[in-house]
N, C-alpha and C positions, 0 to 999 in steps of 0.2 A: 504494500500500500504506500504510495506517494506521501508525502509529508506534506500537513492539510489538507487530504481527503480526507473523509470522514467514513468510517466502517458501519455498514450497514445495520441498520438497527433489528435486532432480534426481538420479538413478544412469544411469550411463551403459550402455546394455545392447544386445543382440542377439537375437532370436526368430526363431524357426520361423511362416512364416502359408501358408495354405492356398496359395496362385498369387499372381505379378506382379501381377494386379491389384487385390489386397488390400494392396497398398505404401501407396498415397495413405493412407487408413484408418490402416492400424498407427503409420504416423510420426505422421500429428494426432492421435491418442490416447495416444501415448509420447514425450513432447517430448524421452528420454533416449536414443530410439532411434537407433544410429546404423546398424547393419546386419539386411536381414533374409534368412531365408535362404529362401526362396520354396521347395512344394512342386512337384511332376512333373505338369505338365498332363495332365488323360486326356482333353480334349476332342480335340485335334490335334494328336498328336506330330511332326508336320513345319514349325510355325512358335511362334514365342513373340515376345513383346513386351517389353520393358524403357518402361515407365511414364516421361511428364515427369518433370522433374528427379530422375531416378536415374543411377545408372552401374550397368553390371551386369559381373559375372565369371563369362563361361561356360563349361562342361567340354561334351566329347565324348570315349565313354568313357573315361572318369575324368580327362582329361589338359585342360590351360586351354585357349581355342583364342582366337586372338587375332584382333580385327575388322582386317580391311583398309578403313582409311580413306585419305580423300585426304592426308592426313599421314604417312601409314606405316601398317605394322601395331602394335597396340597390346592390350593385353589389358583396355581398357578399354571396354565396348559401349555404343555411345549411345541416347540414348531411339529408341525406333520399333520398327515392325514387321520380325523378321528370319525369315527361312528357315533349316530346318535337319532333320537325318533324327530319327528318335526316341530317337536315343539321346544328343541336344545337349539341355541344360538349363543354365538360371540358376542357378546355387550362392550367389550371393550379392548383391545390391540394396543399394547405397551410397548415402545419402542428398548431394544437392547442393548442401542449404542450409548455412549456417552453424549452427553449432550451439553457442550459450552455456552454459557448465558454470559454476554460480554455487557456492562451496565455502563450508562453514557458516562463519560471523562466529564470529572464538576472541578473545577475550582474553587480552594477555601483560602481564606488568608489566615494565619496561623495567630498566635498573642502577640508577637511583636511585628505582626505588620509583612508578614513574608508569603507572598501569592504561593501557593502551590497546585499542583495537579494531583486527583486524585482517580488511578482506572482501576475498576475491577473486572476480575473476568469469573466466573463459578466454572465448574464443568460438576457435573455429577449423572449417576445413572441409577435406574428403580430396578431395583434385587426383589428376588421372591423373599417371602415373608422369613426372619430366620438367617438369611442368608447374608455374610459382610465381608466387603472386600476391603482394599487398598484403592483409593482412587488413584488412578494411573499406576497401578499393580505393585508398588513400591512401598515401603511405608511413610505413615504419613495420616491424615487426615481418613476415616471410614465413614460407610453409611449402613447404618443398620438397618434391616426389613423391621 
């Protein structure tokens, strides 16, 4: 970035897209997106898929229904193809990457009068429940489920 450009402002957001398979798409178009809320497949209401690097949270009617994985049960569903009668859907696709939240550069002047600049940047990512890592895999700063 050139010196006095200005870096593109990120908002952190959530939408509505048409099916699970519109995930890949919505996040590389919204670098701010962090959850999407997938519509009701009418192709085949007895299976649905949760896309690479997503996590999914899904209802049957209307209540969470939690995956039985080799770890336990968990209300966290992994990428892949799953089975399910027509009334299980996706409600919501969590992104797995890390996601940078860069906050606009403010200026303060200090007690004796000294302008300074002040930028931040976050980065952080959403673990299944239970689960904590290292952010950026090193030690340092964690986030707990």
């Amino acid at each position: 970035m050139a010196r006095g450009e200005r870096a593109k402002e990120i908002t952190l957001s959530t939408r509505q897209i048409t099916n699970t398979g519109d995930a890949t798409r919505a996040f590389g178009e919204d670098p701010g997106l962090i959850i999407a809320r997938p519509g009701r497949p009418v192709t085949n209401p007895f299976f649905f898929t949760v896309p690479e690097g997503f996590h999914a949270l899904v209802s049957s009617w209307g209540r969470i229904v939690d995956y039985e994985g080799e770890s336990g049960p968990t209300d966290c569903w992994p990428p892949g193809f799953h089975w399910g009668h027509p009334m299980t859907k996706v409600l919501y696709l969590v992104t797995q990457q890390a996601i940078v939240f860069d906050a606009p550069c403010r200026g303060v002047l200090t007690r004796d009068n000294v302008s300074i600049s002040i930028d931040v940047a976050v980065v952080f990512r959403v673990l299944e429940k239970g689960e904590s890592r290292a952010v950026g895999g090193g030690p340092g700063p964690w986030i707990s489920g």
